[in-house]
C-alpha positions as CSV (number, residue, x, y, z in Angstrom):
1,X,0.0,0.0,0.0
2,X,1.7,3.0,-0.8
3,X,0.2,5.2,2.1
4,X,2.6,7.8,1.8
5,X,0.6,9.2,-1.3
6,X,-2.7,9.3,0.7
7,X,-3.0,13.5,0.8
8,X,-2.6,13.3,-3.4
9,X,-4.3,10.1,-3.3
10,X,-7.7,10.6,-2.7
11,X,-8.1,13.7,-4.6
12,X,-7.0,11.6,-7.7
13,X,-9.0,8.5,-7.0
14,X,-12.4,10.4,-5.9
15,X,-12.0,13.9,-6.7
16,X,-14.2,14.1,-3.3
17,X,-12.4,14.9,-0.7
18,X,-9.0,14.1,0.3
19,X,-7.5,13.8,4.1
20,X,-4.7,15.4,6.3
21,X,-3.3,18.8,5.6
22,X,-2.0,21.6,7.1
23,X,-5.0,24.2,9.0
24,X,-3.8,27.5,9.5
25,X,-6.7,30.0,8.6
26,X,-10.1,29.3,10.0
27,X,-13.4,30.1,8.3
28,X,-15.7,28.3,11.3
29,X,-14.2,29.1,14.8
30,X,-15.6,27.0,17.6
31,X,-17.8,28.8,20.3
32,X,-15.3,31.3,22.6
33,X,-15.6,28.2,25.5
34,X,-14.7,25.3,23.8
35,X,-17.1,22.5,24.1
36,X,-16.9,19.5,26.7
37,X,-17.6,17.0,24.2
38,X,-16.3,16.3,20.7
39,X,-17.8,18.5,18.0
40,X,-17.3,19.1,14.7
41,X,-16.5,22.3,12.9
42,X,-16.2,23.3,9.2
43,X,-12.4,24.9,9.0
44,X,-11.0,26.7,6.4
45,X,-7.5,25.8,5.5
46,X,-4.4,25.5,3.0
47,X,-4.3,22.6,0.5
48,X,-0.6,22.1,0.2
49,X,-0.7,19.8,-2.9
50,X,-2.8,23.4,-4.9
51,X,-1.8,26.5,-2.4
52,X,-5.4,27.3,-1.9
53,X,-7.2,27.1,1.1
54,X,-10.2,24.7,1.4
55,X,-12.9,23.8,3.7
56,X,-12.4,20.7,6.1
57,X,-14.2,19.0,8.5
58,X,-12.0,18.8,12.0
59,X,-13.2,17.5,15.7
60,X,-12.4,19.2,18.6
61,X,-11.5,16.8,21.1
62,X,-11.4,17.1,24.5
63,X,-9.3,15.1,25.7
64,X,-7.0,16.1,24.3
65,X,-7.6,19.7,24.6
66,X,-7.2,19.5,20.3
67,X,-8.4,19.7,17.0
68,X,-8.4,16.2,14.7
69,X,-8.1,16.4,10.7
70,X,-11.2,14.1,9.1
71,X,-11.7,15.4,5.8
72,X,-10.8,17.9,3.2
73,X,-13.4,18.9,0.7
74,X,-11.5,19.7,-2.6
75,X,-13.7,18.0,-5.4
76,X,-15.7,20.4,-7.7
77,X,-17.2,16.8,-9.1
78,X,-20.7,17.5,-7.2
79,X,-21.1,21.0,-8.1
80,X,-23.2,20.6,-11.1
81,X,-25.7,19.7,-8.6
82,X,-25.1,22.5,-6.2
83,X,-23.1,21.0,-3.6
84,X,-20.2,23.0,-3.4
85,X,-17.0,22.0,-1.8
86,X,-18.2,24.5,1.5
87,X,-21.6,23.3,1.2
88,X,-20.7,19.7,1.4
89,X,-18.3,20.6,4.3
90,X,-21.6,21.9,5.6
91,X,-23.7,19.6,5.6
92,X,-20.9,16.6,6.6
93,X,-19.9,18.2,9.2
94,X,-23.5,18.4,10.8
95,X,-24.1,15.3,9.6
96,X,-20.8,13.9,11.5
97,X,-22.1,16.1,15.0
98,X,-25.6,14.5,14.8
99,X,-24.5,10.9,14.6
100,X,-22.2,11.8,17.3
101,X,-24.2,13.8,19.8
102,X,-26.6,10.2,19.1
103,X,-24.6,8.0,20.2
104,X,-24.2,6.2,16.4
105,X,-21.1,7.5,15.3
106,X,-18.3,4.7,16.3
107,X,-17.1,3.1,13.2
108,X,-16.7,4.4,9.6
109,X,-17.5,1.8,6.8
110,X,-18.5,1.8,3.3
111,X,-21.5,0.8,0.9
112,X,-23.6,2.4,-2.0
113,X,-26.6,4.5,-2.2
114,X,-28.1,5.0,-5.6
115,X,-25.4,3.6,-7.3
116,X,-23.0,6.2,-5.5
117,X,-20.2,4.9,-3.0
118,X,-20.5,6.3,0.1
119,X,-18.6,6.4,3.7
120,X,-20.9,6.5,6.5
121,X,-21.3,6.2,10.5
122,X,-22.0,2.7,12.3
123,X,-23.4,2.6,16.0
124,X,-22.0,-1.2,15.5
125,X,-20.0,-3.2,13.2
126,X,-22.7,-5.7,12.7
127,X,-24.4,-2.9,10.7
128,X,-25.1,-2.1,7.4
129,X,-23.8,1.0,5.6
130,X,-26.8,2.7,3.4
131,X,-28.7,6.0,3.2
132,X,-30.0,6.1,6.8
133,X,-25.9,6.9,8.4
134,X,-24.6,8.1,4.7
135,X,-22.0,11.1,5.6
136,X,-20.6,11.6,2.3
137,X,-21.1,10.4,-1.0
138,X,-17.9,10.0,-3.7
139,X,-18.0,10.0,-7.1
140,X,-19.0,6.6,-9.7
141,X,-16.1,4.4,-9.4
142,X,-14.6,5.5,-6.7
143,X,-12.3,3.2,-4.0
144,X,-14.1,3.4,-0.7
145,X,-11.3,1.1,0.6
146,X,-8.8,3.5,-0.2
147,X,-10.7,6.1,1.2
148,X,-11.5,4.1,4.6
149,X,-7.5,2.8,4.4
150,X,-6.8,7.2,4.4
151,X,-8.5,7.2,7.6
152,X,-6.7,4.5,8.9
153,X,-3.8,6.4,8.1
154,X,-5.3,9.2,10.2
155,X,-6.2,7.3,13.0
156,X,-3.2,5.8,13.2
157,X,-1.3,9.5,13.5
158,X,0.8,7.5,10.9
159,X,2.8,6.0,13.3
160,X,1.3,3.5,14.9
161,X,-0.1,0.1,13.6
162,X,-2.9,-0.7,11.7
163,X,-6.1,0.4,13.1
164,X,-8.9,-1.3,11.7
165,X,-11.3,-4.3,11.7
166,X,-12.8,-6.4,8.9
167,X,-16.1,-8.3,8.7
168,X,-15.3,-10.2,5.3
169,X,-14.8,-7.5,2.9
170,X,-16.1,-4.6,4.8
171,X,-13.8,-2.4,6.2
172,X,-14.4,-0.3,9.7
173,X,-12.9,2.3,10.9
174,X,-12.8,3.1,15.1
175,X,-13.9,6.8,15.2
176,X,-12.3,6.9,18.7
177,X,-9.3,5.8,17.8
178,X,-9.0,9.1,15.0
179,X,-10.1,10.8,17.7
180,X,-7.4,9.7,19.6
181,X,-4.3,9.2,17.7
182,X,-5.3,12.2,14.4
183,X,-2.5,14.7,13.8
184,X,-3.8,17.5,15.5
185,X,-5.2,20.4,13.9
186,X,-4.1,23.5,15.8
């Protein structure tokens, strides 16, 4: 697996969104008190691989007194439909603070909705990925594995084992341990 191409990578393979990057300039600031739970924000930031800042979706964590990397939303691919790369951060980002806040939000996995790959949020890993916990949707033909093996690279703070667990083919992703072990934002 040639991980150390995952920032370039899913930009090329997806033209959704791609992960891990650099956050210096903030479009979304968290409330003046930061929040006693993990939140999500929408973040403004720079896209090294283009020079141009882009919206992302980070967590504040807690714990860790942080903000986590998820996602970055480059991809014009959706915008003939009117979801723009800020709109989609949008709208992910509340979707990831909903599933959260209830409890259903502990693994990432893929399936399909549509005919769309999508990544979306499992209470358990006995579930099934479809339209009811979608997140995000990617583009026809995309690699969800690659895109759920990027966020292994995030959760593992790329320097740390492997953390993930399969169920045949499906792949699932611990949000805590992202959470936990994500290059920090800040």
């Amino acid at each position: 697996m040639q991980r150390n191409l995952f920032i370039l990578g899913l930009a090329a393979l997806t033209s959704t969104a791609y992960f891990a990057v650099s956050l210096p300039a903030v479009s979304q600031n968290p409330p003046a008190s930061q929040p006693n739970k993990v939140t999500f924000f929408c973040r403004e930031g720079l896209d090294k691989a283009s020079g141009k800042n882009i919206p992302f979706t980070v967590a504040w964590v807690p714990e860790r007194n942080k903000h986590v990397r998820f996602v970055g939303w480059k991809s014009d691919f959706f915008e003939k439909n009117g979801w723009t790369p800020q709109k989609r951060c949008q709208e992910v980002t509340e979707r990831f603070n909903k599933m959260y806040e209830n409890g259903r939000l502990n693994y990432l996995a893929s399936g399909s909705d549509k005919g769309y790959p999508i990544i979306c949020g499992l209470l358990n890993k006995e579930d099934n990925c479809n339209a009811d916990n979608l997140l995000f949707t990617l583009k026809y033909g995309s690699q969800t594995k690659v895109v759920l093996e990027q966020l292994i690279d995030i959760a593992e703070g790329k320097a740390r084992n492997i953390i993930y667990q399969n169920s045949g083919q499906q792949i699932h992703v611990s949000v805590r341990d992202i959470l936990n072990n994500a290059t920090v934002a800040d």
